[in-house]
C-alpha positions in Angstrom: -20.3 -0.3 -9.0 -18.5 -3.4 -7.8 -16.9 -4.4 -10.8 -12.9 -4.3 -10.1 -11.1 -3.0 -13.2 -7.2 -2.5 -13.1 -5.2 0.5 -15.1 -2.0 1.7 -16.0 -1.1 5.5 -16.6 1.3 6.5 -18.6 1.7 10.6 -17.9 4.9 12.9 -18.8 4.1 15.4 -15.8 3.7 14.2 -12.0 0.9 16.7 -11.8 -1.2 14.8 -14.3 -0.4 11.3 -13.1 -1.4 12.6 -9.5 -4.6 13.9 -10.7 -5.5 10.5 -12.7 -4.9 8.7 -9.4 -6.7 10.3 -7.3 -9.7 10.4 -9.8 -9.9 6.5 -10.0 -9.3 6.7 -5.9 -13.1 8.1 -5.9 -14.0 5.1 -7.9 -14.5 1.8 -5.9 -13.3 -1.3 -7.4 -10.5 0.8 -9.2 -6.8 0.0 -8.9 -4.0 1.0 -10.4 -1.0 -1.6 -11.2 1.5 0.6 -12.4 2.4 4.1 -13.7 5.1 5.6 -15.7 6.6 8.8 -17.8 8.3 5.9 -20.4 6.3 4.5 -22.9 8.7 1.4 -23.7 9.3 0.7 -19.9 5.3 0.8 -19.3 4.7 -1.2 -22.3 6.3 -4.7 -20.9 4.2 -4.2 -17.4 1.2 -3.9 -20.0 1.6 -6.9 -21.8 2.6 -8.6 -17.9 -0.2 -7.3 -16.0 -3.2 -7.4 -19.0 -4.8 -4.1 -16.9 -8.8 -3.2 -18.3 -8.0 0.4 -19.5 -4.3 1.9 -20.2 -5.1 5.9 -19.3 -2.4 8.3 -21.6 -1.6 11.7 -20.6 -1.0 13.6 -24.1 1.5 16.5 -24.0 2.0 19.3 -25.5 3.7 17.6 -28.3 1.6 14.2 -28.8 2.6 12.4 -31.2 4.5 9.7 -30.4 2.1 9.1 -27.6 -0.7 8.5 -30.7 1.3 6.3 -31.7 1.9 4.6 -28.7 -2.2 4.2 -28.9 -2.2 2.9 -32.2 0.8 0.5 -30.9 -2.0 -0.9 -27.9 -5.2 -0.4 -30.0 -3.6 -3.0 -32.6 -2.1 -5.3 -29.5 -4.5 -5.6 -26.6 -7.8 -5.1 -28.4 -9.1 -6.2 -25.2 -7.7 -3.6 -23.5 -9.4 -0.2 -23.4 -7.2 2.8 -23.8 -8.3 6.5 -22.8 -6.3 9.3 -23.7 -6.4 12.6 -21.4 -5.2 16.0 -22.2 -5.3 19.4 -20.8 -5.8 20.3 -24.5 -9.6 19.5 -25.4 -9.6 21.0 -28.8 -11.9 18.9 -31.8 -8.5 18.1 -33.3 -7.0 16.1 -30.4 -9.9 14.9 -29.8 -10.3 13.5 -33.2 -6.8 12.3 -33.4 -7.2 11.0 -30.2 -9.9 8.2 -31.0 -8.6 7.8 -34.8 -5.2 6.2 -32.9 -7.7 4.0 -31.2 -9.0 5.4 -27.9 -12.1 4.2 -26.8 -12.4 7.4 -24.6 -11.5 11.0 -23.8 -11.0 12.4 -20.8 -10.7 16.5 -20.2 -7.7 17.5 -17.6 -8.1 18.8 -15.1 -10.4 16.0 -14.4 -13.9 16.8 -13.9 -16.1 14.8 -11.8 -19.3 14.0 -13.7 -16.8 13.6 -16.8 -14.9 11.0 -15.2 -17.5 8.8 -13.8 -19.0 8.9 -17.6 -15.6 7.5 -18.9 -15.6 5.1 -15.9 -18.7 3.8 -16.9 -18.4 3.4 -19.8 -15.0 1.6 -19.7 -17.1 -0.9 -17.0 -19.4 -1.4 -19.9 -16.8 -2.2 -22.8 -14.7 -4.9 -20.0 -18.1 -6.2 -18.8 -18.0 -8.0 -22.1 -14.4 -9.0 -22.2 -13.4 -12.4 -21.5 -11.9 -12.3 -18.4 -9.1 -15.0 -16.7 -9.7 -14.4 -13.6 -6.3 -14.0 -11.2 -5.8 -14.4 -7.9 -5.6 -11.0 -5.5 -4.3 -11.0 -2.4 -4.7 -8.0 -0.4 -2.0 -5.8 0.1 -1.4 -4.2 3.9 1.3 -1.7 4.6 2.1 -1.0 8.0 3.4 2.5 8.5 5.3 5.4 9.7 7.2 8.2 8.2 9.5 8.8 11.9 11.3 6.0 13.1 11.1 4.5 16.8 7.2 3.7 16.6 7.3 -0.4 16.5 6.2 -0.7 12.8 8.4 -3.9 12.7 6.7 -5.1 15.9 3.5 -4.4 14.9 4.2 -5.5 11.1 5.5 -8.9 12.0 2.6 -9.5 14.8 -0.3 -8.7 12.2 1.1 -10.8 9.9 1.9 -14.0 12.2 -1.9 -13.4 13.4 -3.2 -14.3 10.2 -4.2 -18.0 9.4 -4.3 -18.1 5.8 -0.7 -18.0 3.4 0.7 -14.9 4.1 3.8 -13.4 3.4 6.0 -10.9 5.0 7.6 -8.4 2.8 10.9 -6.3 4.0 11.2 -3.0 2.0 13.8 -1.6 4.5 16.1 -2.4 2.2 19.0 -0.9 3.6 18.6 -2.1 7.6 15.8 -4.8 7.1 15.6 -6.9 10.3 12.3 -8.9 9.8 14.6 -11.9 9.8 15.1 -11.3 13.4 12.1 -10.9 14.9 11.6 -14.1 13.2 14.0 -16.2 13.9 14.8 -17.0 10.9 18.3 -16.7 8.6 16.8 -15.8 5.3 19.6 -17.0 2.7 18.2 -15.2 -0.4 16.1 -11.7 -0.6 13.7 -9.6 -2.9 16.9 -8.6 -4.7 17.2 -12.2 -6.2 13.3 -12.1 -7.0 13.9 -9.2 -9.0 16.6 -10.7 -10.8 14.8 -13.4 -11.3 11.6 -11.6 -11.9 10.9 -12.3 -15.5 11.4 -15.9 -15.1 9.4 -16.8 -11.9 7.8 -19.7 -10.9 6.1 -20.8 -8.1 9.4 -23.4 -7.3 11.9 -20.5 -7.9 9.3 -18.2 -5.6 9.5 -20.6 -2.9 13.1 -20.8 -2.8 13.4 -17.8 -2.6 11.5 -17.2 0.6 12.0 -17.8 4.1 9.2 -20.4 6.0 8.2 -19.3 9.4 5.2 -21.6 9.9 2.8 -23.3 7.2 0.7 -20.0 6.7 3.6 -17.4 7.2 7.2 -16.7 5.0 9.5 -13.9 4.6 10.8 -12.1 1.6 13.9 -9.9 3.6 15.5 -7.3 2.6 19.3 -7.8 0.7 21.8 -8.0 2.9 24.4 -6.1 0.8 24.0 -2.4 0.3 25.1 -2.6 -3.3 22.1 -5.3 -4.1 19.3 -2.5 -2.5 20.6 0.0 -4.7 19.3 -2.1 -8.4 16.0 -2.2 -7.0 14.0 0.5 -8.5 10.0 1.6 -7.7 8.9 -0.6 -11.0 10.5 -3.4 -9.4 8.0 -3.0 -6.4 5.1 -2.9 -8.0 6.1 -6.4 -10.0 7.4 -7.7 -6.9 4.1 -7.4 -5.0 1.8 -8.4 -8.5 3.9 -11.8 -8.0 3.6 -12.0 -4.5 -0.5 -11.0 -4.2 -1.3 -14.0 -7.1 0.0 -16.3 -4.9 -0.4 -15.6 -1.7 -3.9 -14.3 0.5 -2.0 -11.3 2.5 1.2 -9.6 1.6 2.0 -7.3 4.5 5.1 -4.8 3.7 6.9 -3.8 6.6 8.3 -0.4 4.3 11.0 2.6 5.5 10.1 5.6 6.9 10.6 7.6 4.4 8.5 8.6 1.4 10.8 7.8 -1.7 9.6 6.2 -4.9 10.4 2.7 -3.5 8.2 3.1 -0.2 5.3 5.0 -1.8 5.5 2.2 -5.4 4.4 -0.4 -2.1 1.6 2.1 -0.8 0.4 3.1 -4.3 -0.6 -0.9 -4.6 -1.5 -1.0 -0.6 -5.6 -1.7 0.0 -5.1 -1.4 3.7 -2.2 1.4 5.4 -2.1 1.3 9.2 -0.2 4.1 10.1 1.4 3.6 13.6 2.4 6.5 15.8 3.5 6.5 19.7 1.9 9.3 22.3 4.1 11.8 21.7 4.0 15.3 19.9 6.7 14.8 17.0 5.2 11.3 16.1 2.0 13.1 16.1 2.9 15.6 14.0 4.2 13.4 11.9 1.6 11.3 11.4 -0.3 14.7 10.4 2.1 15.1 8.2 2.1 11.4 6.4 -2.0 12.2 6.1 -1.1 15.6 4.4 0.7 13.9 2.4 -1.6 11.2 1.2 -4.2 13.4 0.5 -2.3 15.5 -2.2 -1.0 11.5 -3.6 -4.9 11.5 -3.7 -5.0 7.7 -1.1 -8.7 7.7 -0.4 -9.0 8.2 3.4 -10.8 4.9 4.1 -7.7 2.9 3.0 -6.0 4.6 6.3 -5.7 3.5 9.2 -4.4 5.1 12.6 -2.6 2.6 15.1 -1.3 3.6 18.8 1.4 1.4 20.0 2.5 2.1 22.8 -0.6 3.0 24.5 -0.3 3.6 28.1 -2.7 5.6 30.7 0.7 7.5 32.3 1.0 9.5 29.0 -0.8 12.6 29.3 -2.6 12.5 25.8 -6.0 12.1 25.0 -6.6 10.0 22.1 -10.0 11.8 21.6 -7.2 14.7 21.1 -5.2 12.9 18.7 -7.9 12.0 17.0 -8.7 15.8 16.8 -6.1 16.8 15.6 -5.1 14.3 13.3 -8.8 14.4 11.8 -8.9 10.6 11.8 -10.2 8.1 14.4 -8.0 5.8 16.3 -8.5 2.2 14.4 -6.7 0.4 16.9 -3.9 0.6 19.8 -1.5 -1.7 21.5 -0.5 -1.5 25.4 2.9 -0.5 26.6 4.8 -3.6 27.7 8.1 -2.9 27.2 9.3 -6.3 29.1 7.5 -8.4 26.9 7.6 -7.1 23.8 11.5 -6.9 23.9 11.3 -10.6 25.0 9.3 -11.8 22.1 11.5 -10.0 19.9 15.1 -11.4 21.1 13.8 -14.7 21.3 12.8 -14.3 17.7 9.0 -15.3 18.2 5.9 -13.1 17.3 3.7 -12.2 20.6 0.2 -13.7 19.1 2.2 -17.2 18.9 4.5 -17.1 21.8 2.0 -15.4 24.5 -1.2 -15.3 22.6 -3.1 -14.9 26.1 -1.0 -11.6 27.1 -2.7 -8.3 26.9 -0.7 -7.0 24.0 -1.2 -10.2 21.5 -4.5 -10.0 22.3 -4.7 -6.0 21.0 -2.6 -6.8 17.6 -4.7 -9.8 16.9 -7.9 -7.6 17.3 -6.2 -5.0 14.2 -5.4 -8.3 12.6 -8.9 -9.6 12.6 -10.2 -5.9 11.8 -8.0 -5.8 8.4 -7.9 -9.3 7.4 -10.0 -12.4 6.9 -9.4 -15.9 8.3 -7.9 -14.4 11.8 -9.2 -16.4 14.9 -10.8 -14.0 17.6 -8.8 -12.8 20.5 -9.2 -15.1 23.6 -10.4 -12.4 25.5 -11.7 -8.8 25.1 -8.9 -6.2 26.8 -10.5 -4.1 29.5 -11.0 -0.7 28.1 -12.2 1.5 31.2 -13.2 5.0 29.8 -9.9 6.3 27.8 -10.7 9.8 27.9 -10.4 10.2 32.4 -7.1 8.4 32.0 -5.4 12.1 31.1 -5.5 15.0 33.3 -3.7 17.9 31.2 -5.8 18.6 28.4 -5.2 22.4 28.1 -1.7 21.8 28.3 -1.7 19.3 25.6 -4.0 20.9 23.2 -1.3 23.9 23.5 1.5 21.7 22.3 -0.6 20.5 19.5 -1.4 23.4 18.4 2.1 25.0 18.6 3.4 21.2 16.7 0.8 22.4 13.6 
């Protein structure tokens, strides 16, 4: 099924708003805008966001989320609402689609179950009016242990693209996008969620930081005190603003996995996931895939980046890959030299040395994630990765011990 269709869950537990998630995850075209445990906060980002299907979690005490139902039933009549509960019985049932549910769904979540409420939730928007909106895509460029060249890579994908992007900076306590830049940004997403209610595409533009015609920044504040208002609900309308107007948001995120940095992968369609050759960014990265598969991410949505890549490291990526039990998407050469260059100067590599080796790689995982990115000038040299390591039986040792 093709048809996109956007939800919201409202869910009291974490366990049952995980498992909602990663049901839809199996479901192509599904996305989810928003989630929450508070019925008043959630309600606003319905009204905002106009979602297909609101999904409710009943407790063990449900009546004031029936009413909630009633509340959207009678309010978004376009909007279908499913409620889901761990207790199945005739009654809630009953009660369930008296407050207005079009559907029920049985937690835990079975499979065939599921893709019978999908469908039929398809059906019933398939013959909504629909205002179509404009979605950009979403990429999130990665890594839960710092020292791996995110930035770097973050800034490089996103000056590689040649349609209106913009450059997101959720480190909000050290952001330094501006820098590798070259650019003073004078306002930040804190003033665009202070603002965020009363946007406009003139207030969105001042508050943003132009780079080149296709390319601005939102930075990170530049006061401590300012990062500390900005909440994970703020993300997710920060990046519904940002994705409406522009073709390619790419979110250069923390490495950490707190409610801010995982609200901007939630709403991610593409996460590369950059590690170096070495044994605790590997292990990390093993780690960060551990921990996307519980948060139910769909695996295809992942992507594993090697920056860094140089033959003197004794690693085989057909190792990594092994052990990580993902394929390498893409990797960028060592060059220390020149990639420390481009970043003093404050100029991105695929515009100030598009010819050199290491633009040439990052444009490639450009073009691979995004549309409307021009072809590298010349195909690197790749001469047989797996005879450039020697200590294999060492290696896998160290691996193994690291797991």
């Amino acid at each position: 099924m093709s048809q996109q269709l956007t939800f919201v869950i409202l869910s009291a537990g974490m366990e049952s708003f995980r498992e909602l998630r990663a049901a839809l995850a199996t479901q192509e075209g599904a996305r989810v805008l928003v989630g929450g445990d508070d019925a008043e906060q959630v309600y606003p980002e319905i009204e905002r966001l106009a979602p297909n299907a609101v999904v409710i979690a009943l407790g063990a005490e449900p009546e004031a989320s029936l009413r909630f139902v009633e509340r959207l039933a009678r309010e978004f009549p376009r909007t279908a609402v499913i409620c889901a509960a761990r207790d199945s019985s005739p009654d809630t049932i009953l009660r369930s689609i008296r407050a207005g549910a079009r559907e029920f769904l049985r937690l835990p979540v079975r499979p065939e179950e599921f893709a019978t409420v999908y469908q039929r939730t398809a059906e019933f928007c398939a013959v909504q009016p629909e205002t179509p909106k404009k979605r950009g895509r979403v990429i999130s460029v990665f890594s839960s242990k710092g020292g791996t060249g995110t930035t770097f890579v973050a800034t490089n994908v996103a000056a590689a693209i040649s349609q209106p992007t913009v450059l997101l900076d959720l480190n909000l306590q050290a952001g330094d996008l501006g820098l590798f830049l070259g650019v003073e940004p004078k306002f930040s997403i804190a003033d665009l969620v202070e603002n965020r209610e009363r946007v406009d595409d003139t207030l969105l533009r001042s508050y943003l930081t132009p780079h080149t015609s296709n390319l601005s920044l939102l930075a990170a504040p530049r006061e401590a005190d300012s990062a500390d208002d900005i909440e994970a609900e703020h993300v997710f309308q920060v990046l519904e603003i940002l994705r409406e107007r522009f073709e390619y948001v790419v979110v250069d995120p923390q490495h950490t996995f707190d409610s801010i940095t995982l609200a901007a992968l939630d709403q991610s369609d593409e996460i590369l996931l950059v590690l170096t050759l070495d044994i605790p960014a590997i292990r990390s990265t093993q780690r960060a895939l551990q921990i996307f598969d519980r948060l139910g991410y769909p695996r295809h949505k992942l992507h594993v980046v090697v920056n860094r890549f140089s033959k003197q490291i004794d690693l085989d990526l057909r190792q990594v890959e092994r052990f990580l039990g993902e394929r390498v998407a893409g990797y960028v050469q060592s060059d220390y030299r020149t990639a420390v260059n481009s970043i003093n100067l404050g100029q991105p590599l695929v515009t100030s040395e598009p010819q050199s080796k290491i633009a040439t790689e990052l444009r490639q995982i450009a073009a691979r994630f995004c549309g409307g990115v021009q072809p590298a000038p010349a195909e690197p040299r790749r001469r047989g990765l797996g005879s450039f390591f020697k200590k294999e039986k060492a290696v896998n040792s160290q691996l193994s011990a690291a797991s």
